[in-house]
C-alpha positions in Angstrom: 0.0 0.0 0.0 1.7 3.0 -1.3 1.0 6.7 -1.6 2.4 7.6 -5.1 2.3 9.9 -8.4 2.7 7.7 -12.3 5.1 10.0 -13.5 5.4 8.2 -17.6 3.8 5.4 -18.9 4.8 2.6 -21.7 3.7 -0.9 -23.1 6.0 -3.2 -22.6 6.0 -7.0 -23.4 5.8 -9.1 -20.1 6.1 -12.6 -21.8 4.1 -15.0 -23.9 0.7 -16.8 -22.9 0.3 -20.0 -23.9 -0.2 -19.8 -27.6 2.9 -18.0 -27.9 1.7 -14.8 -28.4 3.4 -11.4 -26.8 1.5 -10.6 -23.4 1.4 -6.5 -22.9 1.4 -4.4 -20.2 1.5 -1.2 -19.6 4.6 -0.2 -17.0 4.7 3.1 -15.1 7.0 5.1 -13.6 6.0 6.3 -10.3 7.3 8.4 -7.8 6.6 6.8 -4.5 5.9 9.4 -1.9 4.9 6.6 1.3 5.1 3.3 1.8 2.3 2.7 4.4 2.6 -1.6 4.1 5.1 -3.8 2.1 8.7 -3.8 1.2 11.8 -2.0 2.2 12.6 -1.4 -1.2 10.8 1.4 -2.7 8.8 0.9 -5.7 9.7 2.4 -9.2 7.5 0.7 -11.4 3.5 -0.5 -11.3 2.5 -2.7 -14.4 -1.2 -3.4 -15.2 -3.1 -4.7 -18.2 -3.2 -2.2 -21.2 -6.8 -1.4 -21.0 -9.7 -1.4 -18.6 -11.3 -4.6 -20.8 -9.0 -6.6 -19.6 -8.7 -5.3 -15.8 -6.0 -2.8 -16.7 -5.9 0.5 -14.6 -5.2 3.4 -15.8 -3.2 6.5 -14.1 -2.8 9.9 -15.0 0.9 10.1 -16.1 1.5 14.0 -14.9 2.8 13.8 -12.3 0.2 15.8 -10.7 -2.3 13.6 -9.2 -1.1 11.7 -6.6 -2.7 8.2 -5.8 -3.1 5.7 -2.9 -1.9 2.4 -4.1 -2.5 -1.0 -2.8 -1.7 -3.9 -5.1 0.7 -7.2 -5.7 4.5 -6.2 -5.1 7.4 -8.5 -6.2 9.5 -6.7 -3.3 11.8 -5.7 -6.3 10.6 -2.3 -6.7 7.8 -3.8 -9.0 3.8 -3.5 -8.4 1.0 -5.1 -10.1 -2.1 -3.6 -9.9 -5.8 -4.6 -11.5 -9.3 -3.3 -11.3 -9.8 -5.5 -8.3 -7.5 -3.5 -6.4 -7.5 -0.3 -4.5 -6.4 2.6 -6.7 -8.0 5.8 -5.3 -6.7 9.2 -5.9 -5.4 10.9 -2.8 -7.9 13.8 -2.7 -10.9 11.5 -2.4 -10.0 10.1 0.7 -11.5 11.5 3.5 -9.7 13.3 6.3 -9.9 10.1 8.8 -9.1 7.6 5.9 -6.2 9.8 5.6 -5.3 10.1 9.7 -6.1 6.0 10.2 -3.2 5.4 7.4 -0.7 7.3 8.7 -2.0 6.4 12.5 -4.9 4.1 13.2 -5.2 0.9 10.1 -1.9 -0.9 11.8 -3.8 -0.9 15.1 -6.2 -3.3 13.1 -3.7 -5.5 11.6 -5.0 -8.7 14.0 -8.8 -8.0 13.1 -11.0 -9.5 10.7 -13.4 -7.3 8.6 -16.3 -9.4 7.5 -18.5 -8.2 4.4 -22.0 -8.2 5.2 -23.9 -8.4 1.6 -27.6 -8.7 3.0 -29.6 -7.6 6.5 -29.2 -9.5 8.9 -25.4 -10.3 9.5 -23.7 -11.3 12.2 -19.9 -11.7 13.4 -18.9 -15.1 14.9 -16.1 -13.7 17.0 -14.9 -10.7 19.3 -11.9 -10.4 16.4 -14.4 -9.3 13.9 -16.1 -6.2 12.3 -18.8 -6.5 10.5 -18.7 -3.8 7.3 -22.3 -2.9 6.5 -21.9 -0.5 3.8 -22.3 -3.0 0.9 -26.0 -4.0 2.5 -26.8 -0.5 4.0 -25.7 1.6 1.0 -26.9 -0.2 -2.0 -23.7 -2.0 -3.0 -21.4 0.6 -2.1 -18.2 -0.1 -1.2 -16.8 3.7 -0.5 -19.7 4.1 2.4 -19.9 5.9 5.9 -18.0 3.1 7.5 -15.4 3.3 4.8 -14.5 6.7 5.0 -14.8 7.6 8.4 -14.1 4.6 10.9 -11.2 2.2 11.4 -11.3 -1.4 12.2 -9.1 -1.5 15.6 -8.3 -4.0 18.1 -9.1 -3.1 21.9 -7.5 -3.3 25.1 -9.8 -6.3 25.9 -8.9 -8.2 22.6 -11.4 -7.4 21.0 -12.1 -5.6 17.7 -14.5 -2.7 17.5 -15.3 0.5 14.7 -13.6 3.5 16.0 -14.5 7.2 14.9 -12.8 10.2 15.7 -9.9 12.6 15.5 -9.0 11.1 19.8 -7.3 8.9 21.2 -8.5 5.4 19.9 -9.6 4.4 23.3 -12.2 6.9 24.0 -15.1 5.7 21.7 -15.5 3.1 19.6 -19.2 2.2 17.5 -20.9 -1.1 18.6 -20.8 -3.8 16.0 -24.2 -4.3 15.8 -24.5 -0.5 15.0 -24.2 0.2 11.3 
């Protein structure tokens, strides 16, 4: 999971499938500004499929816009990234997506986030937290809980949504509480 800006972009030829025929992808440059989970290494190049029809991304090559990250990395400076993963530019986070990366996510690390697709859900242990903005939101993945709580692990063990700019042991949402 990186914070980064695709700085050029080229096809390149990343082997052959199984017919023989040339696989491309496309290969950019980035400049990596954080590295909030992987490697020690930094990473200099993300390669993706060369169009969205084949679950290619596509970044704005700039330099401008910068872009958390979170994809597949080789831990040789090289990223591969699809439309399954997260690719969301850095201005659309909100404020506490921004805070819990830098601070809170890592105090979540040993929790379990469990999808809830349909009303009623349930967790089956104190190491879960049950996401609800899939079933409350009409499919939507980038929801309240999304945006503005973390996932975090308590002093008892157990894991609870926290919201908030404090401390995270001052208040923490239920789980049954959407």
């Amino acid at each position: 999971v990186i914070r980064a800006k695709a700085v050029s972009a080229k096809e390149v030829d990343s082997g052959n499938d199984i017919y023989g025929n040339p696989i491309k992808r496309i290969q950019y440059e980035i400049k990596q500004i954080k590295m909030f989970k992987g490697p020690d290494k930094d990473i200099e190049f993300i390669y993706t499929a060369p169009s969205t029809a084949v679950c290619g991304r596509l970044l704005d090559t700039g330099g401008k816009k910068e872009y958390l990250i979170a994809g597949k990395s080789e831990g040789n400076g090289k990223m591969h990234i699809t439309l399954c993963d997260l690719v969301s530019t850095w201005d659309s986070l909100s404020p506490t997506q921004k805070k819990s990366l830098n601070q809170r996510y890592q105090m979540g690390c040993e929790c379990k986030i469990s999808r809830c697709v349909s009303i009623p859900c349930f967790v089956s242990s104190s190491d879960e937290c049950l996401w609800t903005d899939w079933a409350m939101e009409k499919n939507n993945v980038d929801g309240r809980q999304a945006k503005h709580y973390a996932c975090i692990k308590r002093s008892d063990g157990s894991c609870a949504w926290y919201r908030g700019m404090a401390p995270p042991k001052q208040e923490f949402l239920d789980i049954e509480d959407p």
